[in-house]
LUMPA-872941 format. One record per residue (C-alpha): residue in three letters; x, y, z. Coordinates in steps of 0.1 Angstrom, whole numbers, plus 5000, padded with zeros to 4 digits. Example, Ala and Ser with C-alpha at 12.3 -4.5 7.8 and 13.67 -1.06 7.14 Angstrom:
BEGIN
ALA512349555078SER513749895071
***
This chain:
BEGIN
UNK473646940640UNK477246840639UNK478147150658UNK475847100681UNK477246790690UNK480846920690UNK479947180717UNK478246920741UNK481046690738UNK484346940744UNK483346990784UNK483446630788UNK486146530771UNK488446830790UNK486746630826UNK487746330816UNK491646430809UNK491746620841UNK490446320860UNK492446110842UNK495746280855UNK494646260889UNK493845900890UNK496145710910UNK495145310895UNK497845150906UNK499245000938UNK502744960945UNK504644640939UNK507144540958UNK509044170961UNK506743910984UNK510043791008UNK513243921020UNK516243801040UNK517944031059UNK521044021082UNK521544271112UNK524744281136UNK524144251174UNK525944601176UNK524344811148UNK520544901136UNK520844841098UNK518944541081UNK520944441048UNK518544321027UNK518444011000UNK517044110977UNK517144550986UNK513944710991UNK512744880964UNK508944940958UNK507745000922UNK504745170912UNK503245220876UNK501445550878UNK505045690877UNK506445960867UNK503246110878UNK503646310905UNK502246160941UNK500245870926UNK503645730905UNK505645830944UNK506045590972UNK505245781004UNK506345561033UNK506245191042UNK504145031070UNK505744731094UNK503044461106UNK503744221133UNK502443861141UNK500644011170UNK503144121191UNK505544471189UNK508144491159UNK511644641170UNK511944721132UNK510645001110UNK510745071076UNK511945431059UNK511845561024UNK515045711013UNK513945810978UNK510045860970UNK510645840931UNK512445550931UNK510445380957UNK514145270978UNK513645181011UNK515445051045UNK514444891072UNK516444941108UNK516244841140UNK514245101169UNK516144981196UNK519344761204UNK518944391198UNK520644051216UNK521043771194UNK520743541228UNK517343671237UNK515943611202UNK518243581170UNK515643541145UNK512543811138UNK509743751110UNK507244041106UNK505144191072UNK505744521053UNK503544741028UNK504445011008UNK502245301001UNK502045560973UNK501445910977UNK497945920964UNK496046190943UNK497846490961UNK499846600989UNK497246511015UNK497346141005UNK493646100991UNK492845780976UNK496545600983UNK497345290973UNK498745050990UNK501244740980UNK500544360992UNK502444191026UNK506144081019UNK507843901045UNK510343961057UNK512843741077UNK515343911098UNK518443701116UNK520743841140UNK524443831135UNK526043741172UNK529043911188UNK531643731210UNK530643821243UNK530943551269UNK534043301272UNK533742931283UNK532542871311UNK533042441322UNK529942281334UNK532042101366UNK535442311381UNK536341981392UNK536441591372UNK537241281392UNK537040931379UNK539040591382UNK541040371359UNK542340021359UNK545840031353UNK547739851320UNK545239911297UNK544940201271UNK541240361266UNK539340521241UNK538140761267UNK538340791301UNK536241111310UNK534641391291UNK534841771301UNK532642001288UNK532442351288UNK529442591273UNK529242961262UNK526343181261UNK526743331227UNK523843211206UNK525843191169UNK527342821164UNK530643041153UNK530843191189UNK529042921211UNK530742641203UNK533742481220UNK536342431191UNK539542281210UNK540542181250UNK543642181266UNK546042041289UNK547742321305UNK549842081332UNK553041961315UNK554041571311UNK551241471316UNK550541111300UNK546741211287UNK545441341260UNK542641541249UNK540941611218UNK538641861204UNK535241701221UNK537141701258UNK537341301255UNK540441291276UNK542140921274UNK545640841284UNK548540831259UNK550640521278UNK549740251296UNK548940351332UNK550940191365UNK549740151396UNK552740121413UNK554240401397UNK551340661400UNK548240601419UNK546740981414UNK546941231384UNK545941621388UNK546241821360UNK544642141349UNK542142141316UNK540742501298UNK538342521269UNK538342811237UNK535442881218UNK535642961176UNK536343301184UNK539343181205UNK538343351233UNK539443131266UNK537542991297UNK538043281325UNK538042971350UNK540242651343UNK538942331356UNK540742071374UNK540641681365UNK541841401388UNK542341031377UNK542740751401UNK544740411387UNK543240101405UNK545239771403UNK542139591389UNK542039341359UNK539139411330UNK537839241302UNK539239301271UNK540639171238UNK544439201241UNK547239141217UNK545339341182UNK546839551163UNK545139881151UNK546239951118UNK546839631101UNK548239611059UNK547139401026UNK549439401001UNK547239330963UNK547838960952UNK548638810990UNK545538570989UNK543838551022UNK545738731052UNK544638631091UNK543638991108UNK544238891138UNK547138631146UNK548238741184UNK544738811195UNK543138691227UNK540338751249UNK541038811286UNK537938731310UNK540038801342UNK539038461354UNK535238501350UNK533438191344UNK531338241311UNK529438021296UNK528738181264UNK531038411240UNK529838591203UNK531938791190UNK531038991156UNK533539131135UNK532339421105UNK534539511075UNK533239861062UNK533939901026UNK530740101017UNK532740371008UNK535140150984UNK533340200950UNK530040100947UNK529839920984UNK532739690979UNK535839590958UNK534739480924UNK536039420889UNK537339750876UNK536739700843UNK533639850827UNK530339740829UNK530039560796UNK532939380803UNK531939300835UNK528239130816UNK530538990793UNK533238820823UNK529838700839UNK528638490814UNK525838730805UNK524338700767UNK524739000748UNK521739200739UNK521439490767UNK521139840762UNK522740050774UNK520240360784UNK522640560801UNK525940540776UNK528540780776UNK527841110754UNK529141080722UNK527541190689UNK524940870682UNK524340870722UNK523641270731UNK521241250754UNK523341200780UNK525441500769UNK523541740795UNK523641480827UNK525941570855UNK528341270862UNK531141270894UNK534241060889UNK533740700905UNK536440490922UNK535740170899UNK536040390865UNK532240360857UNK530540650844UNK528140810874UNK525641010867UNK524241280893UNK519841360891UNK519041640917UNK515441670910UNK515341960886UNK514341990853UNK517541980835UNK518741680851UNK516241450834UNK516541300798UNK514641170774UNK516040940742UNK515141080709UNK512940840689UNK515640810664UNK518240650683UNK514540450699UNK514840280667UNK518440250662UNK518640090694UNK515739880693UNK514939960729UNK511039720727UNK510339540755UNK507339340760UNK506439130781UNK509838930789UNK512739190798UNK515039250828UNK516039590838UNK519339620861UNK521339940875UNK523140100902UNK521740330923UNK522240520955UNK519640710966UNK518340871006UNK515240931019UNK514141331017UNK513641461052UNK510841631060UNK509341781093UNK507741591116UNK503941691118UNK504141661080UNK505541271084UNK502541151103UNK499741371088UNK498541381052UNK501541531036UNK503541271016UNK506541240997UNK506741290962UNK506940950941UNK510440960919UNK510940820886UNK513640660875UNK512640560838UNK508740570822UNK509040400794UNK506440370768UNK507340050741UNK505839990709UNK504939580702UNK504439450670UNK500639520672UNK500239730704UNK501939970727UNK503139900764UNK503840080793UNK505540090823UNK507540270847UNK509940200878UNK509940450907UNK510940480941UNK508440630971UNK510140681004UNK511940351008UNK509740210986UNK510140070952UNK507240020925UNK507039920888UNK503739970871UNK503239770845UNK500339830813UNK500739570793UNK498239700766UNK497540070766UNK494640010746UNK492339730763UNK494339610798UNK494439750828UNK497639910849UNK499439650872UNK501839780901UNK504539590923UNK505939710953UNK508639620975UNK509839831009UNK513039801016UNK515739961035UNK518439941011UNK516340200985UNK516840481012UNK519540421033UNK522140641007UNK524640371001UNK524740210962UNK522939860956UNK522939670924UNK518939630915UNK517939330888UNK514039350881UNK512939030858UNK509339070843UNK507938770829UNK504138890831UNK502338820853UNK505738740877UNK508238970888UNK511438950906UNK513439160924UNK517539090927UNK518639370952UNK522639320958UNK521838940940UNK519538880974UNK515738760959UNK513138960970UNK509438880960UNK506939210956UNK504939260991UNK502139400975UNK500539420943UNK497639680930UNK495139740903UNK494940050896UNK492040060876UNK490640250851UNK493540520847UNK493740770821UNK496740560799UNK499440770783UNK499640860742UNK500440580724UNK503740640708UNK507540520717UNK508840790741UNK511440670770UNK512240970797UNK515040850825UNK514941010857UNK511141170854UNK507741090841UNK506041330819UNK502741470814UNK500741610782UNK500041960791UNK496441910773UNK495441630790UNK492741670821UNK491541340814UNK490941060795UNK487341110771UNK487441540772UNK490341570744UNK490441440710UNK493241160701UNK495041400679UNK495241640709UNK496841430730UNK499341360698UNK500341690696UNK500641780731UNK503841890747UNK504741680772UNK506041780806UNK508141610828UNK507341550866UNK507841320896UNK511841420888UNK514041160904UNK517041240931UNK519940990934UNK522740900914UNK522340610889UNK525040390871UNK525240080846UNK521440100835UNK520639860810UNK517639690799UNK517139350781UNK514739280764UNK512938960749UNK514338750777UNK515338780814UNK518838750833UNK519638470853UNK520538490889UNK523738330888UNK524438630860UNK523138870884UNK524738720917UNK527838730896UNK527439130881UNK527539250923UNK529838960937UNK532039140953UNK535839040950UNK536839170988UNK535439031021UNK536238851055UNK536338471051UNK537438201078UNK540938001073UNK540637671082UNK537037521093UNK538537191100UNK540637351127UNK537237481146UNK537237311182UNK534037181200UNK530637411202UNK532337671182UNK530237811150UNK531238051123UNK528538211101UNK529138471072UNK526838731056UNK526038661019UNK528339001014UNK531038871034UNK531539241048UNK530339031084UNK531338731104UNK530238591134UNK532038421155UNK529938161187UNK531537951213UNK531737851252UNK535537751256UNK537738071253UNK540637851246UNK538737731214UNK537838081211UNK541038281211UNK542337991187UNK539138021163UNK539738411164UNK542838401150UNK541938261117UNK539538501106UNK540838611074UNK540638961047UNK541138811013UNK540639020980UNK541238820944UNK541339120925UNK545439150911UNK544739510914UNK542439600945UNK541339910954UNK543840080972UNK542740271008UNK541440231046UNK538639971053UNK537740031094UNK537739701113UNK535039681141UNK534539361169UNK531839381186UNK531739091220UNK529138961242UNK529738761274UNK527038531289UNK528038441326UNK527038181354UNK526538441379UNK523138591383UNK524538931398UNK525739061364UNK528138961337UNK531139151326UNK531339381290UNK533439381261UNK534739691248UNK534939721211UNK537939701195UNK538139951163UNK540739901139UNK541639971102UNK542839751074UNK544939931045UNK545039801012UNK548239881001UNK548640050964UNK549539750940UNK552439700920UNK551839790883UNK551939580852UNK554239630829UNK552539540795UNK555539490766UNK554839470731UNK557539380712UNK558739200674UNK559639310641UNK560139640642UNK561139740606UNK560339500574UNK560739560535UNK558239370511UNK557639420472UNK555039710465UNK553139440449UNK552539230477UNK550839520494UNK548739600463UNK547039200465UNK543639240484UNK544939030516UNK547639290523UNK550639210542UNK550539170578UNK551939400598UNK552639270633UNK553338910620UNK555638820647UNK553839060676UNK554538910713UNK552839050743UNK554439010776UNK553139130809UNK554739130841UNK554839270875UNK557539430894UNK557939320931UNK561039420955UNK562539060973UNK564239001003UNK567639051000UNK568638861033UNK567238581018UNK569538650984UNK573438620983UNK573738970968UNK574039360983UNK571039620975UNK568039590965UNK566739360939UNK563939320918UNK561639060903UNK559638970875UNK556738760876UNK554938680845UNK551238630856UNK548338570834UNK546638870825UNK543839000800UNK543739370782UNK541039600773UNK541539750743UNK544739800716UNK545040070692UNK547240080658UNK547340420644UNK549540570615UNK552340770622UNK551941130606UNK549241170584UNK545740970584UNK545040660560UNK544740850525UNK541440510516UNK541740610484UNK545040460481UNK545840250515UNK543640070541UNK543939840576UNK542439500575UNK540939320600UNK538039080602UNK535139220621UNK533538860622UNK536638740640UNK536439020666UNK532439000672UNK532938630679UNK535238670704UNK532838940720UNK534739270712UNK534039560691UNK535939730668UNK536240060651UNK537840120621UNK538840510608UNK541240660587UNK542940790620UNK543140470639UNK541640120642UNK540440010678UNK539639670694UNK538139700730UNK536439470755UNK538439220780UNK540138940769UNK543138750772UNK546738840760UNK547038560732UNK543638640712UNK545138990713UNK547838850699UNK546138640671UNK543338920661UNK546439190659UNK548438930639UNK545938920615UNK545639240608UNK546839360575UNK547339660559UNK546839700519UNK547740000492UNK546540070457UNK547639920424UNK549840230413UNK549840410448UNK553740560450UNK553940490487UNK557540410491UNK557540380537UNK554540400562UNK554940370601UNK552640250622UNK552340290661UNK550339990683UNK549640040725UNK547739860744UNK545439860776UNK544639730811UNK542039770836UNK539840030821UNK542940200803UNK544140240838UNK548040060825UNK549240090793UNK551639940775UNK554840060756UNK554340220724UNK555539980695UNK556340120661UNK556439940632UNK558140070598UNK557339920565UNK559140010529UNK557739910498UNK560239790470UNK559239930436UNK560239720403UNK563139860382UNK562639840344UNK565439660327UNK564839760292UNK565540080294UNK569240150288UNK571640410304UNK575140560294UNK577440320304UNK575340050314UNK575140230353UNK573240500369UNK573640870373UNK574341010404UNK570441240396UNK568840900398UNK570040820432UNK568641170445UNK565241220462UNK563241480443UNK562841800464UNK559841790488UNK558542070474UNK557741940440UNK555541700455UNK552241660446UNK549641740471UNK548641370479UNK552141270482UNK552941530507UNK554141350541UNK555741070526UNK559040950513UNK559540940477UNK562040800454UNK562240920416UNK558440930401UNK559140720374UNK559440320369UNK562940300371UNK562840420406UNK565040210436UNK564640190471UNK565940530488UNK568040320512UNK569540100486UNK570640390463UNK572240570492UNK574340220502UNK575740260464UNK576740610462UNK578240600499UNK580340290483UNK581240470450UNK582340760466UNK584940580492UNK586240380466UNK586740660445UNK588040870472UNK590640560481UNK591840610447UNK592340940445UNK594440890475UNK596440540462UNK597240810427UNK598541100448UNK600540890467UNK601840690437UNK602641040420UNK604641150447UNK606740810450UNK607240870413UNK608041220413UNK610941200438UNK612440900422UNK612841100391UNK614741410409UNK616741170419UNK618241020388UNK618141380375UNK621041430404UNK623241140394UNK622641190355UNK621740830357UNK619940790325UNK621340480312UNK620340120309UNK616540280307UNK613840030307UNK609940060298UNK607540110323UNK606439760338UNK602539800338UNK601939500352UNK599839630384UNK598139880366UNK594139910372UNK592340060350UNK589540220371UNK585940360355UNK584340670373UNK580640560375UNK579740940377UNK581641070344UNK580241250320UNK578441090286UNK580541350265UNK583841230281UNK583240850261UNK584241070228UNK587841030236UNK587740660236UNK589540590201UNK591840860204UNK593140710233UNK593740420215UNK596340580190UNK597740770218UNK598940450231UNK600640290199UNK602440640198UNK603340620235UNK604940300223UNK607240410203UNK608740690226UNK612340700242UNK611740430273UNK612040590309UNK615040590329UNK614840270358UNK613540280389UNK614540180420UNK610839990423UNK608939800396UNK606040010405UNK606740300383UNK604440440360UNK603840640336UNK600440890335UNK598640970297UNK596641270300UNK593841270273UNK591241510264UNK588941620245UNK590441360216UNK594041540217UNK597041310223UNK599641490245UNK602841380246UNK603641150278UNK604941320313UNK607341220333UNK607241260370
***
């Protein structure tokens, strides 16, 4: 039976294989779009990415072989094929059939398919690949030249005035690329000409025109495109000057300077505005200070932002949500931050998935970030409106909603919710003040300011069921409010995301999964937010008040009027809450020429921003005639803010101090800057004509300032804490509002504040060392900071020596020291933990290195002045003896008169050299009784015993 079976089974099984080898099953694969570049002057399409078709069945032969590719077009004929230039691999190439013209049409979209080779040569059963698109641009070639749109300009001009423009030329090409079609410069080929013409064709004269002089100009003009080919045909302008009188404000200067620190300054003092005589009976003049691109919108405090809450007044509390990264803080760490002007930390979200963050629900419950139903959330933002085409504007399609922070807060007995977004120019925070039992609220406001790309300073203060919205400290109420219903809430656990929402990728609703579904479920961020954010902080149990908030944007720049008492009759002077506008309204241009030359650019920051702020006045006229009234031109200018003059911070006192090691060792510790000053200053040039001197000369103002941080770190090696420390109250630093941080490399006090509580907190620091710790000198190295760390100060060193206790009991040859005990042991024989400092001798008996050194150096020159005195002495002796030994003079001999002789002890002898102390003694009763030397001619002769080793020698004359 089993035979049986095996025979009718064999034919179908050797079917199936064959079959099975001829079986093409799969189609080709090839990518679903390509770009692809072709010049005006060639047939082959580079492709992005290249075309390659892929097939499965391969390396079988025809079914695993792409055969050819087929081109499809949107209806119309495609000048494009497609080729296979390797069947195995499946690479292909696409090329144009005929010659193409970027003008005619530059850009060509059309389908392709690739095809395998089937079950066999004829192509039976072949499978074919889905549509890719492709998207084909043509590169243009520089074929035309300029051609101007007029061979002939004429206008007319008023003489003694200079314009902006006086005519435009213009010139096109007929290349379609922007590289080849566009117009990049003009030119005026007639020399000495007094016009001017930039890159647009806005021709405008360089001097004032004169009728008298010149009535008619002709001068020749030509055009070059990108590709610097120039206009075949030139084009000819002619200006006419006519001896007529315009309108305009004369007397204004374009370019006008601020030096930092000069108060208010009057922008413009010589201006006037000349009507030509026309009656008027109304003039409003507006004048606009752009400093949008000065830092956040204007010039504010540089300091950081929690100086800037605490300089405001604001109670401390906030939290920070988008701190810089640091080890405790790292979900910042990924965040891409630009450099900002005002030295506050920026932070870039594009919209993807990396630039989003969420805090880790440790440093959740380090940083106690709970809400409620009382908090105030505040930050900087700068964020545009994403354009989009526009059927897609007014139909159904709408933008996507952006999150800046979701936030979900555990209470004491619930969890809360809620979430801030923007919408267009729209801003919304939905509010659930119970996840478990209340229902979703959401505020909205509209505003222009949320889209129009510039930073504003937004203050949002919840006290449920009100809200408040502080946008650049201006109040706005919400316009709308919804219910959202029955929504599905999120899980119920802490978790804060800034700059997206998330999403559990379980959830589909709010009844179909289980509770601990939804716990586990990974969540997903969405609705990613695009913008740049700064200075985000939240506060919680309470909220901000305005005058904080007015007081966190105040800017510190703006225009401002100089003397309102001075106004004349029917004038009136109003200024934006920003100060960046003024207007100006009166109907006697007397009154208003005078009232225009007190507006005023004041700036109280000592160190302002330094760079260009464009000056625009913009006029109206309203005259008695019915026929027409006459027009202003605006008058553009820039103010510079001038680079300001930096402080020059000086630390100065006691720079080296000795104390007894056991002063150190008491658990105050000594201080070490006990007599610290701080000094700051800036350095201004004078005006020497005023001064009775030659050259320049410079001045010192002292001006009250404040720093931002100081820093006293060791010199050398860290603080050892097992045997030294630095002391400093942290009480007395948190109650002035600072922080401090305290390490064995340096200790740190930060946050703004003024010069003398510098002084006092860095006076009381202290620094203390072990009972028993050999420390024998420590240095110590204190800078401080200004604006932001922007100045510092000198670097002031401090050197301390500790005086070790010498014990008296313990007694030494002669009463006095050996020269060993004065040496510093080698550096090498140092322990390990004494390495780095300086030493004296390791026992009790040790002295101060500098104090033993004083008393050898004096030792040795004394010696040394003896040795000299003797050898001298000798000398005088010795040739007064040769001398009597001449004359024979050896009569009427005296003794030796002795009466100036020192006897002189050599600290550094020997102990062993004491042993010839009593013979000495008998040497001198024998030297007694010796024949008495011949006379000198001076009483100072001597005569010199030489003792040793306890052996008298008889006595030698010299």
């Amino acid at each position: 039976m089993n035979r049986l079976t095996a025979v009718l089974l064999l034919p179908l099984l050797v079917s199936s294989t064959v079959l099975a080898n001829k079986a093409n099953k799969h189609k080709p694969w090839i990518e679903t779009e390509y770009q692809g570049i072709v010049m005006e002057n060639d047939n082959t399409v580079l492709l992005n990415p290249p075309l390659f078709a892929l097939d499965k069945d391969a390396p079988l032969h025809y079914a695993g072989e792409v055969c050819g590719f087929r081109v499809h077009g949107g209806g119309g004929s495609v000048p494009f094929e497609a080729v296979v230039l390797d069947k195995l691999t499946g690479e292909g190439l696409i090329r144009a059939k005929e010659p193409l013209d970027c003008e005619s049409q530059r850009e060509h979209s059309f389908t392709i398919q690739a095809y395998d080779c089937g079950e066999g040569p004829e192509g039976t059963n072949s499978k074919k690949s889905h549509k890719a698109t492709v998207h084909v641009r043509v590169n243009d070639v520089n074929e035309f030249t300029p051609v101007f749109v007029e061979p002939l300009y004429q206008v007319s001009v008023s003489e003694s005035r200079l314009y902006d423009r006086i005519l435009r030329v213009e010139a096109i090409d007929a290349d379609c690329s922007p590289q080849f079609s566009q117009i990049c410069f003009y030119e005026i080929l007639t020399p000495n000409m007094p016009f001017t013409i930039d890159n647009d064709g806005n021709i405008k004269n360089s001097e004032v025109l004169d009728f008298h002089r010149q009535r008619l100009y002709r001068f020749s003009v030509t055009a070059y495109d990108c590709g610097k080919k120039r206009a075949a045909q030139d084009s000819e302008v002619q200006i006419e000057v006519k001896p007529t009188c315009k309108p305009a404000w004369r007397g204004w200067s374009k370019r006008i300077e601020y030096t930092p620190g000069s108060g208010s300054v009057s922008l413009f003092p010589s201006m006037h505005l000349e009507t030509c005589e026309e009656p008027v009976w109304n003039i409003q003049a507006t004048v606009e200070l752009q400093t949008n691109h000065i830092g956040k919108g204007c010039d504010r405090d540089s300091y950081s932002d929690r100086s800037v809450r605490r300089l405001c007044g604001a109670v401390r509390g906030e939290v920070d949500l988008l701190p810089p990264p640091s080890p405790s803080t790292n979900w910042t760490a990924g965040l891409t931050t630009v450099p900002s002007p005002d030295s506050s930390l920026v932070f870039v979200f594009n919209g993807s998935e990396r630039q989003a963050c969420e805090v880790p629900q440790s440093a959740l419950r380090e940083l106690g970030v709970s809400a409620g139903d009382h908090f105030t959330l505040q930050l900087w933002m700068k964020h545009a409106s994403g354009t989009q085409p526009a059927q897609q504007q007014h139909g159904r399609a709408r933008r996507e909603e952006e999150s800046i922070i979701c936030n979900t807060v555990s209470n004491d007995d619930s969890f809360s919710h809620y979430s801030l977004s923007v919408h267009g120019c729209r801003l919304s925070l939905l509010y659930w003040p119970q996840l478990d039992n209340a229902r979703p609220v959401k505020f909205l406001w509209k505003l222009e300011q949320v889209c129009d790309d510039d930073w504003h300073h937004y203050a949002v203060n919840l006290e449920f069921p009100t809200v408040t919205l502080y946008v650049d400290g201006v109040t706005y109420d919400p316009a709308l409010i919804h219910d959202n219903g029955l929504l599905c809430p999120p899980v119920p656990r802490p978790r804060l995301v800034i700059g997206a929402s998330w999403t559990e990728e379980a959830q589909k609703g709010c009844t179909n999964i289980s509770e601990s579904e939804r716990e586990s479920a990974a969540p997903r961020f969405q609705s990613h937010f695009r913008g740049l954010l700064a200075g985000f902080t939240v506060r919680r149990g309470c909220v901000e008040p305005h005058s904080v908030i007015e007081c966190l944007y105040a800017c510190r720049e703006g225009l401002d009027f100089g003397d309102l008492e001075s106004l004349g009759s029917g004038m009136k002077v109003h200024v934006n809450p920003t100060q960046s506008m003024l207007i100006l309204e009166g109907d006697d241009i007397e009154n208003f020429n005078r009232a225009i030359q007190q507006v005023t650019y004041r700036n109280s920051l000592r160190f302002a921003t330094p760079g260009v702020r464009p000056l625009r006045i913009s006029t109206s006229l309203r005259c008695f005639s019915e026929e027409g009234c006459v027009s202003i031109r605006d008058v553009e200018g820039y103010l510079v803010v001038l680079q300001p003059d930096a402080p020059q911070i000086f630390l100065s006192g006691t720079a080296h101090f000795s104390r007894p090691a056991f002063e150190f060792e008491t658990p105050q510790g000594v201080p070490l800057f006990s007599e610290l000053r701080i000094t700051c200053s800036l350095s201004h040039s004078i005006n020497t004509a005023s001064q009775s001197m030659e050259g320049g000369a410079l001045m010192s103002d002292a001006v009250a300032h404040t720093l931002d941080g100081c820093e006293v770190s060791p010199v050398g090696e860290e603080l050892d804490l097992q045997r030294e420390e630095l002391i400093l109250d942290p009480k007395s630093v948190s109650e002035r509002g600072l922080e401090l941080i305290n390490n064995t490399a340096y200790i740190a006090i930060s946050g703004v504040e003024s010069i003398s509580v510098y002084e006092d907190l860095l006076r009381s620091l202290r620094y203390r060392i072990s009972v028993g710790a050999m420390l024998y000198e420590r240095k110590f190295r204190l800078s401080c900071t200004e604006m932001n760390g922007h100045y510092a100060s000198n670097e002031f060193t401090v050197e301390v020596n500790f005086l070790h206790s010498v014990d008296a009991g313990q007694s030494h040859p002669n009463h006095l020291l050996s020269s060993q005990q004065f040496m510093p042991p080698s550096r090498h024989n140092l322990p390990p933990e004494l390495a780095g400092h300086n030493l004296a001798n390791a026992h009790r008996n040790s002295v101060v290195p500098g104090v033993a050194t004083v008393i050898i150096m004096v030792c040795v020159g004394f010696l040394a002045l003896m040795v000299v005195l003797g050898i001298f002495r000798i000398r005088s002796i010795h040739r007064r003896e040769t001398k009597e030994r001449i004359c024979g003079g050896k009569e009427g001999e005296i003794d030796w008169d002795d009466s100036a002789l020192t006897i002189i002890v050599n600290p550094m002898e020997s102990y062993e050299s004491q042993h010839g102390v009593s013979a000495g003694a008998e040497g001198e009763e024998e030297g007694e009784e010796s024949p008495e030397s011949p006379p000198g001619d001076s009483p100072d002769d001597q005569r010199i015993i030489i003792k040793r080793d306890g052996q008298d020698h008889p006595p030698r004359h010299y």
